[in-house]
TORVO-801967 format. One line per 3 residues: number of its first residue (from 1); for each residue x, y, z of C-alpha. Coordinates in nm, 2 decimals, padded with zeros to 4 digits, always signed. Last residue first. Example, Ala and Ser with C-alpha at 12.3 -4.5 7.8 and 13.67 -1.06 7.14 Angstrom:
REM TORVO-801967
2) +01.37/-00.11/+00.71  +01.23/-00.45/+00.78 $
//
This chain:
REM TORVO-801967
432) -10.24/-00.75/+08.20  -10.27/-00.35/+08.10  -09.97/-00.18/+08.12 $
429) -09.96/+00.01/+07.73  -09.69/+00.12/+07.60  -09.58/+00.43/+07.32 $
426) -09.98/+00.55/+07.28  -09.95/+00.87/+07.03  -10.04/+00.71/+06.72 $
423) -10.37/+00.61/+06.88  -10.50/+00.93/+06.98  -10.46/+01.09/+06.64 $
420) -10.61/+00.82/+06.52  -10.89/+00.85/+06.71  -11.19/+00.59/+06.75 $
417) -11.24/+00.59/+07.09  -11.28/+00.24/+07.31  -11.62/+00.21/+07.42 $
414) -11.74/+00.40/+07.69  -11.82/+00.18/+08.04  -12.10/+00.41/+08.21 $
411) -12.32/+00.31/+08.49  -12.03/+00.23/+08.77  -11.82/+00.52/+08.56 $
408) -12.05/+00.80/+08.65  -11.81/+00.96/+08.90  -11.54/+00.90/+08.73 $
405) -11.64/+01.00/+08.38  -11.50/+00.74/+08.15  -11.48/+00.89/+07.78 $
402) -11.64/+00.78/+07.40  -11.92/+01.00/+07.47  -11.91/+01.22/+07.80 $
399) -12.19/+01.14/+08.04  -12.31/+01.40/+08.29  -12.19/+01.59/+08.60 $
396) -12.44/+01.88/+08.62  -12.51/+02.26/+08.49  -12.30/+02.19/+08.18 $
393) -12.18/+02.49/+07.96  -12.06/+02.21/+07.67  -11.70/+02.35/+07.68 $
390) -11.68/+02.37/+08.06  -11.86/+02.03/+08.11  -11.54/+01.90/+07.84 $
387) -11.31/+02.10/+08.04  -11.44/+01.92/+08.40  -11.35/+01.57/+08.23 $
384) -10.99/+01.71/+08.14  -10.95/+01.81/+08.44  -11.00/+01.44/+08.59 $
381) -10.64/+01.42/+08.78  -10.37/+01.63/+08.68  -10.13/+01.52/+08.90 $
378) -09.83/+01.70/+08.75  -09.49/+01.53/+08.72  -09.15/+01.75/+08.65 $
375) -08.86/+01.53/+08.66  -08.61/+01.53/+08.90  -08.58/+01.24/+09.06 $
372) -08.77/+01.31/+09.32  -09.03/+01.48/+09.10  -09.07/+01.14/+08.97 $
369) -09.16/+00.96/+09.33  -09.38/+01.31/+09.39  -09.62/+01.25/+09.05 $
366) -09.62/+00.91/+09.10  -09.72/+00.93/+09.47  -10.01/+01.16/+09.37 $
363) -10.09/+01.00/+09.06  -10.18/+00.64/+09.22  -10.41/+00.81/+09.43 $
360) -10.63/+00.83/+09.06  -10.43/+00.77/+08.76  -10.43/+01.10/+08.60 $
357) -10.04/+01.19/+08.54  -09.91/+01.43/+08.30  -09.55/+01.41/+08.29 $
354) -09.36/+01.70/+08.19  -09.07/+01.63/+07.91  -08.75/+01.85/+07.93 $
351) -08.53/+01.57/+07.83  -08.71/+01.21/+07.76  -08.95/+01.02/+07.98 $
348) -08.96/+00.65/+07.76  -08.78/+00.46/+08.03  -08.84/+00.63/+08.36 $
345) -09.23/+00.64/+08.25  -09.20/+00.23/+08.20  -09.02/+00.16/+08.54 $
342) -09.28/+00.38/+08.72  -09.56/+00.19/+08.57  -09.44/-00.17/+08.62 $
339) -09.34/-00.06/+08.97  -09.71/+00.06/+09.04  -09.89/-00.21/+08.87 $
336) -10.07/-00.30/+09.18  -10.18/+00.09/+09.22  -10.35/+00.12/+08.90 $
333) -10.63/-00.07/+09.11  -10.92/+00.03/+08.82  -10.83/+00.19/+08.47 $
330) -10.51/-00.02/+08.45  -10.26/+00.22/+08.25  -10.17/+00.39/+07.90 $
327) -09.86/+00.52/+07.92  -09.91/+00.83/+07.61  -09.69/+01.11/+07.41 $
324) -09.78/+01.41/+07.31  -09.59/+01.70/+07.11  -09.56/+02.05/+07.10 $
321) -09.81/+02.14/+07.37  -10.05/+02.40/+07.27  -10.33/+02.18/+07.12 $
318) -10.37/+02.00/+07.50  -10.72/+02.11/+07.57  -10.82/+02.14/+07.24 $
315) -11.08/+01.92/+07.26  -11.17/+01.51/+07.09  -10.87/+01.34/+07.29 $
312) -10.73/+01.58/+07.53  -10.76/+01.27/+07.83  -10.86/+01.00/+07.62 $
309) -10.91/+00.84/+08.02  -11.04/+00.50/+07.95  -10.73/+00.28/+07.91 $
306) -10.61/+00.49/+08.25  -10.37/+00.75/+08.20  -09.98/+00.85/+08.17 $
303) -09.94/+01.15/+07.99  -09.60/+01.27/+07.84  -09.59/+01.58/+07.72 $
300) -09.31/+01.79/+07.57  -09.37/+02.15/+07.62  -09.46/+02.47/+07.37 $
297) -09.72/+02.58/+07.58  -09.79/+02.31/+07.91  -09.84/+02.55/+08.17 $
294) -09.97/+02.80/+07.93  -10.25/+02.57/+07.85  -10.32/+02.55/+08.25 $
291) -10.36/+02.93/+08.26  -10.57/+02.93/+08.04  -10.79/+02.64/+08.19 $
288) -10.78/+02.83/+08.53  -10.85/+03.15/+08.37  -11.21/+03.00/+08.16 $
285) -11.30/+02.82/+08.47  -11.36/+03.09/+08.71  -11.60/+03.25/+08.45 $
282) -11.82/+02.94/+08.63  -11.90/+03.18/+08.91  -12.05/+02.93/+09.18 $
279) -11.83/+02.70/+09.18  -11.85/+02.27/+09.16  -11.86/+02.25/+08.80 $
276) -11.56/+02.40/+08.68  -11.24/+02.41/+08.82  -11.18/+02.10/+08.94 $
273) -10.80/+02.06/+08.83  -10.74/+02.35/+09.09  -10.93/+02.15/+09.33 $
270) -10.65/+02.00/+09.48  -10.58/+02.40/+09.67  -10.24/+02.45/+09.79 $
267) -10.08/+02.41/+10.03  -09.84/+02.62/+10.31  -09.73/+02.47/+10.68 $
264) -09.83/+02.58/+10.97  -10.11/+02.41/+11.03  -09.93/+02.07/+10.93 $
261) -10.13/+01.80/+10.86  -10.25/+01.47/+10.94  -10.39/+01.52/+11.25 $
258) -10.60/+01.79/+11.08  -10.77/+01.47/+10.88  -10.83/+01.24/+11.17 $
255) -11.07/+01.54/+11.32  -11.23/+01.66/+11.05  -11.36/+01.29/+10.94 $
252) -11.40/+01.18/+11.28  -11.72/+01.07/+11.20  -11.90/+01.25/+10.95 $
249) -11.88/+01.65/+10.96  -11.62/+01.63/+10.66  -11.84/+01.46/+10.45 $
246) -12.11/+01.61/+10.51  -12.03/+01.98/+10.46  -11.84/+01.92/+10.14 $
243) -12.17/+01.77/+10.01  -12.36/+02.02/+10.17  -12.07/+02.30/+09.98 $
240) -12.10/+02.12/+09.60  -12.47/+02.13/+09.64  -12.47/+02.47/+09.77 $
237) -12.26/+02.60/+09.47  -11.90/+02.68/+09.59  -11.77/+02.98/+09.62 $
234) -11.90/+03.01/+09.95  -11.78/+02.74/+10.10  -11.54/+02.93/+10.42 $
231) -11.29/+02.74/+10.55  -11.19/+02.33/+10.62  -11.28/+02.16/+10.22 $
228) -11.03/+02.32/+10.00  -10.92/+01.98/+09.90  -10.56/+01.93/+09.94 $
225) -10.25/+01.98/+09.75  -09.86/+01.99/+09.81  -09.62/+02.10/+09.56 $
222) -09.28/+01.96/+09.51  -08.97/+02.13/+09.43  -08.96/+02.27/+09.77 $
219) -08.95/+01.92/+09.91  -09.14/+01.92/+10.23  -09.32/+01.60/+10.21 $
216) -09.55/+01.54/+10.52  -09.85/+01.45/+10.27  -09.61/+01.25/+09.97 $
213) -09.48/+01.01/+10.31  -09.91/+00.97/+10.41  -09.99/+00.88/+10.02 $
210) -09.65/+00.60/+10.05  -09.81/+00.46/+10.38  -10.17/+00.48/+10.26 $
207) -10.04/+00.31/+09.91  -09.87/+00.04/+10.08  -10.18/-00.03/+10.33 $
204) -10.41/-00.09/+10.05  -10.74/+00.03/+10.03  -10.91/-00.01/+09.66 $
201) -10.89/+00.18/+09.38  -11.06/+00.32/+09.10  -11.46/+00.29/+09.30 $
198) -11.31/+00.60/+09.51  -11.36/+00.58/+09.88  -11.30/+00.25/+10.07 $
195) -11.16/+00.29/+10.47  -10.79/+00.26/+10.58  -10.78/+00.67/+10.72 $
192) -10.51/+00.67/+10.43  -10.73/+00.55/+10.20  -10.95/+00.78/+10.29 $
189) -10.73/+01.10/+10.30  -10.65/+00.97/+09.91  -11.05/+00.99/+09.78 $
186) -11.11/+01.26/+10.00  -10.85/+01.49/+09.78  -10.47/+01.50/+09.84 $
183) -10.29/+01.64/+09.59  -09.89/+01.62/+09.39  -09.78/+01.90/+09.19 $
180) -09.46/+01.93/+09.05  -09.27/+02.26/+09.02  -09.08/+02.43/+08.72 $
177) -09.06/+02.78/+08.86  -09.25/+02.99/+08.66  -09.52/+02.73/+08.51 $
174) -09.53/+02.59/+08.83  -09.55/+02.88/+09.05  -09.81/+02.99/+08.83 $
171) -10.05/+02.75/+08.85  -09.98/+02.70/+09.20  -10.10/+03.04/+09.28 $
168) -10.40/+03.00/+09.05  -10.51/+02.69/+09.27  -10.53/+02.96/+09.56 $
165) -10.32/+02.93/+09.92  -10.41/+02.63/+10.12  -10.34/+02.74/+10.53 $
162) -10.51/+02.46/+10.73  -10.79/+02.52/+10.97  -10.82/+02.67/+11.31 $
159) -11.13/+02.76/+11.44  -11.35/+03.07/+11.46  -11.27/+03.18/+11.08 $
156) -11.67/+03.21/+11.04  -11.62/+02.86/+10.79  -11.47/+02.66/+11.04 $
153) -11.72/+02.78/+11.33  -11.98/+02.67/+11.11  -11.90/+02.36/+11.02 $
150) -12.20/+02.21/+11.26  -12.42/+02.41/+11.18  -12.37/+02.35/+10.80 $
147) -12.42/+01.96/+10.92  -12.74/+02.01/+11.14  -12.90/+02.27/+10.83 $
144) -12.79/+01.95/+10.55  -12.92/+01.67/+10.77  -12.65/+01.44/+10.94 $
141) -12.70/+01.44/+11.28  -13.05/+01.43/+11.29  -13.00/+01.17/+10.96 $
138) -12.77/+00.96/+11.19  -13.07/+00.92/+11.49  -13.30/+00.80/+11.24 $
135) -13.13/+00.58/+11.11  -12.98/+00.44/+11.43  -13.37/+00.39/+11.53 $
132) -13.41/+00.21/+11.18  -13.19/-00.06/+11.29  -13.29/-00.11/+11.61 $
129) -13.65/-00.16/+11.45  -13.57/-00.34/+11.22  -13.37/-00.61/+11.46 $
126) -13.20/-00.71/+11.13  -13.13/-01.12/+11.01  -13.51/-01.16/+10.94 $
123) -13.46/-00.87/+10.67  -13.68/-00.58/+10.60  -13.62/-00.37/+10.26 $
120) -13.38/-00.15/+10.18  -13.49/+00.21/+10.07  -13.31/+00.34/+10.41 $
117) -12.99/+00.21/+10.23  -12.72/+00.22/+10.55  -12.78/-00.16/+10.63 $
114) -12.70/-00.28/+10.29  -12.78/-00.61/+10.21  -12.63/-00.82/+10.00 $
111) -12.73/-01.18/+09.86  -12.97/-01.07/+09.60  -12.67/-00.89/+09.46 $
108) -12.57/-01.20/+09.37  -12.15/-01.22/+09.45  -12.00/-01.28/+09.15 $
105) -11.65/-01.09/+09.22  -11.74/-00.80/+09.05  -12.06/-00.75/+09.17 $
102) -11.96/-00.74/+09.53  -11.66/-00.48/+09.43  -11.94/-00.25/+09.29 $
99) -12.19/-00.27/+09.60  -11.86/-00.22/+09.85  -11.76/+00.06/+09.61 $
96) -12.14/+00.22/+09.63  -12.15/+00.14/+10.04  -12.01/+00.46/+10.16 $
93) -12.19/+00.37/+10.49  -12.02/+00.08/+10.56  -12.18/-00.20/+10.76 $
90) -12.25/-00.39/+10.44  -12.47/-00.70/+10.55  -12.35/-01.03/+10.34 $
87) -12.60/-01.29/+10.34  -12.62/-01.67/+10.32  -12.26/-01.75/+10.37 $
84) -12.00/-02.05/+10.30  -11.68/-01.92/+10.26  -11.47/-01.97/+09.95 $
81) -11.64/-01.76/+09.76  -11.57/-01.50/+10.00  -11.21/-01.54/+10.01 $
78) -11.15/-01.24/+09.74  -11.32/-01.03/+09.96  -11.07/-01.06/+10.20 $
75) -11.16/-01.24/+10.53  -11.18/-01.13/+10.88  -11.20/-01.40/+11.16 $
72) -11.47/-01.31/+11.43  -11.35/-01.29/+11.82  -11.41/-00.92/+11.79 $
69) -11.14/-00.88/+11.53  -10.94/-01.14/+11.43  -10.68/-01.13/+11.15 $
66) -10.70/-00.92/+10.89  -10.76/-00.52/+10.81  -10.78/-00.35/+10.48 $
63) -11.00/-00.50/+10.23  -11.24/-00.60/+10.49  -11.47/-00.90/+10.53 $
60) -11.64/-01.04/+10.88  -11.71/-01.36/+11.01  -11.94/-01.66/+11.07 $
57) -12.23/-01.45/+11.22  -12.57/-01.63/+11.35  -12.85/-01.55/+11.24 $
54) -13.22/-01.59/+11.34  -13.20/-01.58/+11.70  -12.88/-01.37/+11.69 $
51) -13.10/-01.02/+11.49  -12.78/-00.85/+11.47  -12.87/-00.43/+11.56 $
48) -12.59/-00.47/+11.83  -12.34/-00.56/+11.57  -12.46/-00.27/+11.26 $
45) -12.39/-00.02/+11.54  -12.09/-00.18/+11.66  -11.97/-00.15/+11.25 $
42) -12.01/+00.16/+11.25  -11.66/+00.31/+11.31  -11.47/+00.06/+11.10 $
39) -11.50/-00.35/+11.09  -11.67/-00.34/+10.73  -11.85/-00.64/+10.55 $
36) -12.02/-00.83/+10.78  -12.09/-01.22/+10.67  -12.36/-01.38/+10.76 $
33) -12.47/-01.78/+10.83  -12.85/-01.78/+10.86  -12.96/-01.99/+11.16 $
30) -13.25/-02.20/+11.29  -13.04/-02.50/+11.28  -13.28/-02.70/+11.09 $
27) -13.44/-02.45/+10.86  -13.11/-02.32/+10.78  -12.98/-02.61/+10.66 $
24) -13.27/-02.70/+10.50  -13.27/-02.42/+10.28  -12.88/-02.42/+10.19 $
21) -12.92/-02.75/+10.06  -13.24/-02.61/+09.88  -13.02/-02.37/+09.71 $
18) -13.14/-02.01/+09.77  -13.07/-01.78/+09.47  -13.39/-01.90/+09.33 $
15) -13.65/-01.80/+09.56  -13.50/-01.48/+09.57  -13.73/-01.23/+09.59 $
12) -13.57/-00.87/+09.74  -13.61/-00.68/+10.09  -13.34/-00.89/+10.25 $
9) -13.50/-01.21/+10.17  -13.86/-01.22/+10.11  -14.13/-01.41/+10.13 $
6) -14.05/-01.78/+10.07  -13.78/-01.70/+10.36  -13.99/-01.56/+10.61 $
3) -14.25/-01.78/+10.58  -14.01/-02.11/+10.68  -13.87/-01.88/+10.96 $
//
């Protein structure tokens, strides 16, 4: 035990991350207190790999669930600190947000370990060889030819799958009939399945019960989106269609999601406000963006984004509005200023205004609470990252000066724009 700790702990040196205190104690009981973050579908596998004669496991985190699972109390994250712990093993196996919310609350890195990351090195706390048996066996499952196999018979038209009619189609009907768009990518079905997704937000059981209400709305004023994920992929590139491909072959993912809907019922397709990067024929683009500058032609706008969204700011994606008027928002958990939010956009909205809303899930249940009351609300989500790709003919997702990029934004914090323009237009902001 003594060697295995001056060598290496969880793959990484950290001599100094490990008080002496904390040495001896472990020395003398023979026993590294852990943490184990995630109680979903893997976390039996992460259990029965648990190395006891080295460890021994003083409870589990979760953002979602409390109480007592397993016999083992669950914490929040924000109780860590307060727990004493020499290693956290993340049983999830979307791990980035996990990584990102670890780092945020001051936890050393040198003090996680991911049991997903094949790239991680051994730790005394791991039967490694359990553990990279489970590996194994989830890459058979999971390679790219295993997981197209498996969707097969949903993209042959054997097996049922949703009805989404075109992101065009919605286009239109809302510029012909006034609607309000409200959609569901994985991002929102994850929170609603009570497991971490996007970095923006974290699970909360509010927002899954409010995303779930928007889902089996059936407002005809309001239209419902989801990801175009269930049929036939091939408009989309093949990196775009494996990526599709495994997520909705992991566990359950299909299954929980069809639950969820109505196969009888009519959607429409979330990626409209993805138009660009992830198809094949990128002339695609060039009608969709039209068609969304027509939307808004000669219309009031008020947009309500995050502090690092400059949604418009620097293109011409918004030139044919008549006027533009911003709520700027909480880049991150947008959700726990949700009444603050709603409040502000019922007090500034004016007469024939639409509301532009790119706030993440928070958008979604925006978007439907104002449609309630009658005023148009478009979740327009990062569309005005894909434009930008679109103007510079991009091949990949890539940086954008002076703007977050959501899928970058863990390596990328831009610094705030210089636009006066931009500025004049901010009427609130809800940051603190």
């Amino acid at each position: 035990l003594k060697e295995s700790l001056h060598n290496r702990y969880c793959g990484r040196e950290c001599e100094k991350y490990i008080s002496w205190k904390e040495k001896q104690s472990v020395l003398q009981h023979n026993k590294m207190k852990i943490l184990i973050w995630g109680v979903g579908a893997n976390f039996e596998k992460v259990l029965c790999s648990i190395n006891y004669e080295h460890c021994v496991i003083t409870g589990l985190v979760d953002t979602v669930k409390s109480g007592i699972w397993k016999n083992y109390k669950i914490i929040s994250p924000e109780e860590i600190k307060k727990t004493e712990y020499n290693l956290i093993i993340i049983s999830t196996i979307y791990y980035g947000g996990v990584i990102r919310k670890c780092m945020e609350i001051g936890i050393p890195i040198e003090r996680v370990y991911v049991f997903w990351d094949d790239k991680q090195g051994e730790c005394l706390c791991i039967n490694e060889e359990k553990r990279r048996d489970i590996l194994f066996k989830s890459k058979i499952k999971t390679n790219a030819y295993e997981q197209k196999k498996l969707n097969m018979p949903y993209e042959r038209g054997k097996e049922s799958i949703p009805i989404i009619r075109s992101g065009k189609e919605a286009l239109k009907k809302i510029i012909r009939e006034n609607k309000s768009l409200c959609r569901f990518g994985d991002g929102e079905f994850e929170i609603i399945r009570g497991k971490e997704r996007p970095w923006f937000q974290e699970c909360n059981k509010e927002l899954a019960m409010r995303l779930l209400e928007v889902l089996k709305s059936d407002d005809p004023q309001i239209l419902v989106a989801i990801a175009d994920n269930f049929g036939n992929l091939d408009k989309y590139t093949e990196e775009a269609a494996n990526g599709i491909r495994h997520y909705m072959t992991g566990e359950k993912t299909r299954t929980d999601i069809t639950k969820m809907l109505d196969l009888h019922k009519v959607y429409f397709d979330a990626y409209v406000t993805r138009p660009y990067m992830m198809y094949k024929d990128k002339t695609w683009a060039k009608e969709i963006f039209g068609l969304m500058k027509q939307m808004w032609k000669n219309r009031k706008l008020l947009i309500v984004e995050g502090k690092n969204s400059y949604m418009g700011a620097g293109n011409d994606l918004l030139d044919t509005a008549s006027n533009i008027r911003r709520i700027i928002c909480p880049e991150k958990n947008a959700f726990y200023k949700y009444e603050r939010i709603f409040e502000s956009i019922c007090k500034y909205v004016q007469a024939d205004e639409m509301v532009l809303v790119t706030l993440g899930p928070t958008a979604t249940v925006l978007a439907y609470d104002l449609a309630k009351l009658g005023i148009q609300a478009i979740d327009i989500g990062q569309v005005d990252n894909e434009y930008e790709w679109y103007r510079m003919k991009s091949n990949k997702r890539e940086e954008i000066p002076g703007k977050c990029v959501a899928e970058l934004a863990y390596w990328h914090t831009p610094p705030m724009i210089q636009n006066e323009k931009y500025q004049r237009e901010i009427i609130t902001r809800i940051i603190d």
